[in-house]
matplotlib code that plots the C-alpha trace (Angstrom):
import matplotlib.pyplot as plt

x = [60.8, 60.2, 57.3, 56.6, 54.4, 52.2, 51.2, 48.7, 48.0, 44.4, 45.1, 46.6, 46.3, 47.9, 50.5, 50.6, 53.0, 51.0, 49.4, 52.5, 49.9, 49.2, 52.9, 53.3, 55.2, 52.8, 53.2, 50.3, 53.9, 56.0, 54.0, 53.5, 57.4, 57.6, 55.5, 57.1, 59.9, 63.4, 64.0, 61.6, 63.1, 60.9, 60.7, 58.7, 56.8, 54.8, 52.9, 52.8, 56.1, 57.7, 56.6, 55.8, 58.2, 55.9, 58.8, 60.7, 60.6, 58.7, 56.5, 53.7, 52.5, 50.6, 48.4, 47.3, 43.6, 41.6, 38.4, 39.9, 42.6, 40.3, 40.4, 43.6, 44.4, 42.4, 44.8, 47.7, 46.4, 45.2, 49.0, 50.6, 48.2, 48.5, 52.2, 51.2, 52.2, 49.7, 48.0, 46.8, 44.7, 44.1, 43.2, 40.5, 38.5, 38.9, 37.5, 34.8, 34.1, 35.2, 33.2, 34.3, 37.9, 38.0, 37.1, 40.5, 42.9, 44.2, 44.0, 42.0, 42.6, 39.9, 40.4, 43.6, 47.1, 49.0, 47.8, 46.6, 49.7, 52.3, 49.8, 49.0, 52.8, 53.5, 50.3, 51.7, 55.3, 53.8, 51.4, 48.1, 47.3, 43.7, 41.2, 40.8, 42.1, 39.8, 41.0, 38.3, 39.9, 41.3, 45.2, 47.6, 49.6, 52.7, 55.8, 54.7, 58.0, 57.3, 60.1, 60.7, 63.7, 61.4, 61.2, 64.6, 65.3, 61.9, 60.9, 57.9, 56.8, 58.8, 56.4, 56.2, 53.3, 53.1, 49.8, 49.5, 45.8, 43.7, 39.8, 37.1, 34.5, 32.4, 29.9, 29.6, 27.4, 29.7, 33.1, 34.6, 36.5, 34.2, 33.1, 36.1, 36.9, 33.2, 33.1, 36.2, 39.3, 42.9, 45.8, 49.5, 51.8, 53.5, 56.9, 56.6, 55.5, 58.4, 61.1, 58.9, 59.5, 63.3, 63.8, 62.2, 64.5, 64.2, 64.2, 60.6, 57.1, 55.3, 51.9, 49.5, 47.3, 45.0, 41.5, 41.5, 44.8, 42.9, 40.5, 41.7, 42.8, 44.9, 46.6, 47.3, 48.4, 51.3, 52.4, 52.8, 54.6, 56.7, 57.3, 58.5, 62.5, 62.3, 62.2, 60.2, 57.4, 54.3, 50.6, 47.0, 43.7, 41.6, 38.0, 36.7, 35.6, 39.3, 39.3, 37.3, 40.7, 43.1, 45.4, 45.7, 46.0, 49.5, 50.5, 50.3, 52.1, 54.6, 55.6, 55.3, 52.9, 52.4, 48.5, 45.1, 43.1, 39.4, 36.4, 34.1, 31.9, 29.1, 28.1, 24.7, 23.0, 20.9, 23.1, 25.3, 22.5, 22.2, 25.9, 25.8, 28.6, 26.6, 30.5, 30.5, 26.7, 27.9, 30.6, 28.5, 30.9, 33.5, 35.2, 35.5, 37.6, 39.5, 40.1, 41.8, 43.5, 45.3, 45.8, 48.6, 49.7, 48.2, 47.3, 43.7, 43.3, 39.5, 37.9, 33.8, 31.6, 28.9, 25.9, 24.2, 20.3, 20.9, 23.1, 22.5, 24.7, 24.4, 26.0, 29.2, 29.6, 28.7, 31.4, 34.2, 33.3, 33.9, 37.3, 38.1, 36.8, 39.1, 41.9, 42.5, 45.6, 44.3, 40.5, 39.3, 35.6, 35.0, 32.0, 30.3, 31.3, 29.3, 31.7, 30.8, 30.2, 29.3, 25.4, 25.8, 26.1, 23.1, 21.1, 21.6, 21.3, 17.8, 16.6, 17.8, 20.0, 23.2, 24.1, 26.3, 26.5, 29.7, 31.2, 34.8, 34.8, 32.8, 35.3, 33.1, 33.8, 36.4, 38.0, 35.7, 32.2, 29.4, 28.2, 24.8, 21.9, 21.7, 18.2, 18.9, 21.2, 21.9, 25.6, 26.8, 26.2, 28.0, 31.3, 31.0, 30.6, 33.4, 35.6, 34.9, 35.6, 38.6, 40.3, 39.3, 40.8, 44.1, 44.0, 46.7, 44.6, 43.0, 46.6, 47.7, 44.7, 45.0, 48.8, 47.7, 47.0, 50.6, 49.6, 49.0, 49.7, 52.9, 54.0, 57.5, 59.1, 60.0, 55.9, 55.2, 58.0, 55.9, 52.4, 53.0, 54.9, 52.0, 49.3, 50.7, 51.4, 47.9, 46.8, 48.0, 46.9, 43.5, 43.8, 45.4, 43.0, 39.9, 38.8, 41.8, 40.4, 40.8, 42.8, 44.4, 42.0]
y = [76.3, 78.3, 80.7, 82.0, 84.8, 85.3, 88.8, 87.2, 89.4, 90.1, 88.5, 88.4, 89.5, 87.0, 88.8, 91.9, 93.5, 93.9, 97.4, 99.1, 102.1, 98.7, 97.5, 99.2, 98.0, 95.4, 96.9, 93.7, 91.5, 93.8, 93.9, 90.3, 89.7, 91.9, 90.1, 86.7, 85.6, 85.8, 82.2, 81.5, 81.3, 84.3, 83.4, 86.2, 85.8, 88.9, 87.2, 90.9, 91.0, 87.6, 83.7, 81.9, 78.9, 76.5, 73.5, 75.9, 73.9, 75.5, 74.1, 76.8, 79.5, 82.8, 84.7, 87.8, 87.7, 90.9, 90.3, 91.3, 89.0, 85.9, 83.6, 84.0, 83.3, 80.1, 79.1, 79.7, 77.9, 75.0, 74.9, 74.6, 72.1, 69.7, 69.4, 69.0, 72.6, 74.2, 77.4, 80.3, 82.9, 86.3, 89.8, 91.7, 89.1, 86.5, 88.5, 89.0, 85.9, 83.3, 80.0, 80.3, 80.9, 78.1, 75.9, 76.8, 76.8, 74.9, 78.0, 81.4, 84.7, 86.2, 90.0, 91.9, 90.0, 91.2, 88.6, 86.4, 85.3, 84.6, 82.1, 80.6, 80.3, 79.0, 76.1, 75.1, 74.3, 72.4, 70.6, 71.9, 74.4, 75.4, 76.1, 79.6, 82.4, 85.0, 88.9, 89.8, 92.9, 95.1, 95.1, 97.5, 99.3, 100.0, 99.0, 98.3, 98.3, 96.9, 94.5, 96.3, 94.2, 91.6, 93.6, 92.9, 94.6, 94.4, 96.9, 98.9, 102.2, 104.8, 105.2, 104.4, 103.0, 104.0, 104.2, 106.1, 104.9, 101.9, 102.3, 104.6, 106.5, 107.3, 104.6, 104.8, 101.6, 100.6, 100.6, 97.2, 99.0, 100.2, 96.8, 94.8, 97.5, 97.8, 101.7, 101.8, 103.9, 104.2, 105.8, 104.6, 106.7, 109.6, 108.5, 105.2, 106.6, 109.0, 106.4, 104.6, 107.5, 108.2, 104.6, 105.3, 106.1, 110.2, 110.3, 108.1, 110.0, 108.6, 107.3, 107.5, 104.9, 105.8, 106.1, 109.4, 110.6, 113.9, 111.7, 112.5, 116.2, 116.2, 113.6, 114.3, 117.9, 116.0, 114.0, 116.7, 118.6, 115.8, 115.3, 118.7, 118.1, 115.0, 116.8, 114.3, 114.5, 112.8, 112.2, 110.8, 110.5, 113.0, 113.7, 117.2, 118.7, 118.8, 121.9, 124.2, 123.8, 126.0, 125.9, 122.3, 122.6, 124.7, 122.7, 119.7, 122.0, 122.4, 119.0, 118.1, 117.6, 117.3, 116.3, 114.4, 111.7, 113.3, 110.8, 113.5, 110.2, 112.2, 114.8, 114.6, 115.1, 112.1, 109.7, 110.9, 110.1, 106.8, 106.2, 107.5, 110.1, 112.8, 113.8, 115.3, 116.8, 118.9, 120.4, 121.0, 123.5, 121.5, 124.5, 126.8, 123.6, 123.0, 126.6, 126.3, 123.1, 125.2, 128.0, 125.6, 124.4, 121.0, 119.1, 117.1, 113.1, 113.5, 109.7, 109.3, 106.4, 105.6, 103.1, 104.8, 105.4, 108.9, 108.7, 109.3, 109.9, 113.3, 112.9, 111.7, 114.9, 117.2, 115.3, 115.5, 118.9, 119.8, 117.4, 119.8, 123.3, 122.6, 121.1, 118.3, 116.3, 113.0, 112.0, 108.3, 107.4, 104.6, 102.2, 101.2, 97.8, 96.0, 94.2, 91.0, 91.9, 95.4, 97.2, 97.9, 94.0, 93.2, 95.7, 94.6, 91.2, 91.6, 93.4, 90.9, 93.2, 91.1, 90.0, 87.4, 84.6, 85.7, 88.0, 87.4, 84.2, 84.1, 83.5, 85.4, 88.5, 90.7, 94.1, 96.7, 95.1, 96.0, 93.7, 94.6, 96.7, 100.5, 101.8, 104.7, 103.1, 99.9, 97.6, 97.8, 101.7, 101.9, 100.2, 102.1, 105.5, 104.8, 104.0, 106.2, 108.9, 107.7, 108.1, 111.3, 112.0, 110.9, 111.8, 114.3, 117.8, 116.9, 116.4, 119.9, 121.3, 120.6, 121.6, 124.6, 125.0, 126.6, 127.3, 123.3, 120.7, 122.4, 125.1, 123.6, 121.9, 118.5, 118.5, 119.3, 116.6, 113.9, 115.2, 114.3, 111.5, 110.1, 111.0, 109.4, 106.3, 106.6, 106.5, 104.0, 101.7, 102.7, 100.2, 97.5, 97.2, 97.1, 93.8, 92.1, 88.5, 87.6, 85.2, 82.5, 81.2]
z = [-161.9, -165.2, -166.2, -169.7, -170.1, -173.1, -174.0, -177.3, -180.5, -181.5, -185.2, -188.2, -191.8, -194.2, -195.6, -193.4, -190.3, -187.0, -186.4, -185.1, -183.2, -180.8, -180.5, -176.7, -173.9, -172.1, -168.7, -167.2, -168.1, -166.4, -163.3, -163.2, -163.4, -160.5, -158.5, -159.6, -156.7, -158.0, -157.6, -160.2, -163.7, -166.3, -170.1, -172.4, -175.6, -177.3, -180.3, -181.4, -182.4, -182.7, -183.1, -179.3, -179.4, -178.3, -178.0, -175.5, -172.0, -169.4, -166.4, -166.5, -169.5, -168.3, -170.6, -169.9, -172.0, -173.2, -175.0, -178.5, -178.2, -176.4, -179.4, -180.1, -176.5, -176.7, -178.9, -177.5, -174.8, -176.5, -178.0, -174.7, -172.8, -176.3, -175.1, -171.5, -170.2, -167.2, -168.2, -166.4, -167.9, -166.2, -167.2, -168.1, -170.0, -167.4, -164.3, -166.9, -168.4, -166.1, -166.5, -170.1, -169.5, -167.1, -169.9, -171.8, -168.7, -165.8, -163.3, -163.8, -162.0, -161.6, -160.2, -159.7, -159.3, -156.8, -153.9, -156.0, -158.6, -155.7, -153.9, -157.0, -158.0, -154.2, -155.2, -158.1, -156.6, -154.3, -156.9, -155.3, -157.9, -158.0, -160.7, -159.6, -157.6, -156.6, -155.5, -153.3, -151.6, -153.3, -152.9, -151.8, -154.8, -152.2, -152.9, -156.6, -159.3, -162.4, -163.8, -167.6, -167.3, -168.9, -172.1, -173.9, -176.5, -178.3, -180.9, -179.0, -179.9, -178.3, -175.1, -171.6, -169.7, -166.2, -163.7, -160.7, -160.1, -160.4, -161.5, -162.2, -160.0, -163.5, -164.2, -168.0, -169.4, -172.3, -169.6, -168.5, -166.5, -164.3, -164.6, -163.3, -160.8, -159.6, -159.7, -157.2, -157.5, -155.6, -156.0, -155.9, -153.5, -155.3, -154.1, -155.6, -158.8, -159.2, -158.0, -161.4, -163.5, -162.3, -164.1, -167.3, -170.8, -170.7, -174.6, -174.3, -173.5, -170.6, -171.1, -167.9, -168.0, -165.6, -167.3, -165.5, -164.2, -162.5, -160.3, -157.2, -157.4, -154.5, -155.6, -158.8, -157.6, -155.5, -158.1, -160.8, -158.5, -157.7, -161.7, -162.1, -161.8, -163.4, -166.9, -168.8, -171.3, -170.9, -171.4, -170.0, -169.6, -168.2, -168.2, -169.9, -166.5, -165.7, -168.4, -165.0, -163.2, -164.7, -162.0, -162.3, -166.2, -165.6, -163.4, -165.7, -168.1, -165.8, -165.0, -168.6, -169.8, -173.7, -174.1, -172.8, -174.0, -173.9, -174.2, -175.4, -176.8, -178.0, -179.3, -178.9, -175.2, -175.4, -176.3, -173.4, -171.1, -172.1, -171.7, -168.3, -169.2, -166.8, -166.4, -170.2, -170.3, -167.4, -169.5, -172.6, -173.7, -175.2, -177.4, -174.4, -173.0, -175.7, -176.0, -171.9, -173.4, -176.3, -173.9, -171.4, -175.3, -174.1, -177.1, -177.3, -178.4, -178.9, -178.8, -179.7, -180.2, -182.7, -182.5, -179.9, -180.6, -181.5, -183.9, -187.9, -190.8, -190.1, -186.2, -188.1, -190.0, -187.4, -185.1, -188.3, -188.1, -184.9, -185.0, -188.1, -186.1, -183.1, -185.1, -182.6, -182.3, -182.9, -183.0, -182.9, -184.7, -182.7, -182.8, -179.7, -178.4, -176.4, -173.9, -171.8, -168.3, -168.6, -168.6, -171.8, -173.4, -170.4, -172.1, -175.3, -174.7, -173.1, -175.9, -178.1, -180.3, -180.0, -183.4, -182.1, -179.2, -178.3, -181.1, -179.7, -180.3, -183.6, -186.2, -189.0, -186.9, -187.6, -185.8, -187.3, -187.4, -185.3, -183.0, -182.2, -184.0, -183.6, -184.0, -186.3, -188.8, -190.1, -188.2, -191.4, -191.9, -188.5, -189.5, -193.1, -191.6, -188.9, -190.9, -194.1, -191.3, -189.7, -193.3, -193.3, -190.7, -191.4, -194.7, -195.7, -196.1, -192.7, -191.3, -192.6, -191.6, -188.4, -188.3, -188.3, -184.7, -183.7, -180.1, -179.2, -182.3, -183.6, -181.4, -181.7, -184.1, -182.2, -181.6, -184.9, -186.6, -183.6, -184.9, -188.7, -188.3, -185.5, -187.7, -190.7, -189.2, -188.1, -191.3, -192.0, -189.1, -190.1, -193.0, -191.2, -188.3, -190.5, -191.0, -189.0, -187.9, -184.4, -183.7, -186.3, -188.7]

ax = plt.figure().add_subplot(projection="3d")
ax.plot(x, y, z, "-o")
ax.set_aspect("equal")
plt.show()
């Protein structure tokens, strides 16, 4: 028996490379390789970075399915049951979206994978494979070793994924996270994440995916202790409050770490209400924080979102000014996306601001656009101001700018080589994400 996995791409530019910022090692393959019996023959295709050979035999394809990269998933799909190949979608997008993802697969798994893939694969070799597979506990992370074996040699960018935790407490309106973990979090042992880590390539940073690596404090406080003689590099997610703990902040310092991933998301109080962020109006003082950051030499990847019924022209230059004040590493000017499944796209929906049925499957939509209407600005203001900003950003007197912060961004010079060469590449993405089609027109 064979299995090919399918880790799909969200489009393609006629002409143009993939965005290279979203070229990372798919860990969902990984741990679905690990969970796939030895006696079962694993094939691997990332339409990222190389062309699916459809004619290769195989008697099942698995694609892992996002809403950005739906369509193109579809697709792929639709390529592989044309020449009679079972499919099986999973993933975020799938737990979301079911009904419709049945329509485009033989078998759906809906949920988390651990229990779920092995009795599916077990069905299918004895030809009583089901339509759909359900998680409806939430398993057990022991024992968990991803397979990175199924990588080859591909070309990813020179970091790591790991998690140490599954979920979110935080109940933010716009998450589908919260969404497909319905509010829940857990942890993974510590021992098993460091026998993780002791595998990794040492000259590659480690990327926590956790969308909070400092949920559980006592956790976390095991597990960067634990990191400490590994000698790696590495860096997460955390939410601002984290900034109160200072203890915790050397700590993270000491075991490593390089910088955080902050969804400050707003700057303005009332849009943070309405997204539920209660976590951020708490800690209101966002410079004292990024002062404590600079002070452990942590350096801050500052995300924020735009569209929110607050927001005016003028809440994108007071946020590019604060970007510019506290010299952050990286900052993202995001748009607000309204995601199936989560309060957010309810909310929309029954106020009848959805611009599109389903704007991942609409083939006039394109990475970049807004899908709904804000109330204080136009969609189209929304894109144009996101991404009038993002070049800003990136452009080079920002860069230098911002290079200037010796106690954090450049305090040595490996850091500072990895902060221009990051934020030019950046750059550069900017470009070649706007307007990228999803899926194959």
């Amino acid at each position: 028996m064979k299995v090919t996995f399918i880790m799909p791409r969200v489009g393609r530019k006629s002409g143009k490379t993939y965005v290279r910022t979203w070229q990372m090692e798919p860990l969902v393959i990984a741990v679905l390789s690990a969970l796939t019996p030895e006696t079962i023959e694993r094939r691997f295709f990332d339409d990222r970075i190389e062309e699916i050979d459809f004619e290769e035999p195989t008697d099942i394809a698995a694609i892992t399915v996002e809403t950005y990269t739906a369509r193109r998933s579809y697709q792929i799909a639709a390529a592989f049951r044309k020449r009679g190949v079972p499919v099986v979608l999973g993933g975020f997008h799938v737990t979301l979206m079911p009904d419709e993802a049945s329509a485009h697969a033989d078998a759906v798994v809906i949920g988390e994978a651990e229990e779920s893939w092995p009795r599916l694969l077990a069905d299918f070799a004895s030809g009583r494979l089901a339509s759909r597979y359900t998680s409806v506990t939430r398993p057990d992370l022991r024992g968990l070793q991803p397979d990175r074996g199924i990588y080859g040699n591909r070309d990813y960018v020179n970091i790591s994924l790991i998690e140490s935790g599954r979920g979110c407490r935080y109940g933010c309106e716009f998450c589908s996270i919260s969404s497909f973990f319905r509010g829940t979090f857990r942890t993974r042992p510590t021992k098993d994440v460091v026998t993780e880590l002791g595998t990794l390539d040492r000259k590659r940073i480690v990327f926590f995916v956790d969308d909070n690596i400092a949920a559980d404090p006592l956790q976390c406080r095991e597990l960067f202790g634990a990191m400490i003689p590994l000698n790696i590099k590495w860096v997460g997610q955390v939410s601002i409050d984290i900034a109160r703990n200072q203890e915790l902040l050397a700590l993270m310092k000491k075991s490593g770490c390089l910088g955080v991933l902050v969804g400050f998301e707003s700057l303005e109080p009332g849009n943070l209400r309405t997204m539920r962020k209660g976590v951020n109006n708490q800690a209101r003082d966002f410079g004292n924080c990024l002062d404590l950051f600079r002070t452990y030499g942590l350096v801050v990847y500052g995300t924020f979102l735009f569209g929110y019924d607050h927001d005016t022209e003028d809440t994108f230059r007071k946020t590019y000014r604060f970007v510019q004040k506290h010299r952050l590493f990286f900052a993202a000017f995001n748009h607000l996306v309204p995601f199936p499944g989560t309060p957010l796209y309810r909310r929309l929906e029954e106020e009848g601001r959805l611009l599109y049925d389903r704007w991942w499957l609409d083939p006039e939509y394109t990475f970049g656009k807004v899908a709904f209407r804000p109330r204080a600005m136009s969609a189209e203001q929304v894109s144009r101001w996101c991404l009038k900003h993002r070049k800003k950003v990136y452009a080079l007197l920002s860069i230098l700018w911002r290079s200037l912060d010796l106690r954090s961004n450049c305090r040595t010079l490996p850091l500072a080589l990895a902060y221009f060469t990051m934020n030019l590449l950046s750059g550069r993405d900017v470009k070649r994400r706007q307007d990228l089609p999803l899926g194959d027109r």
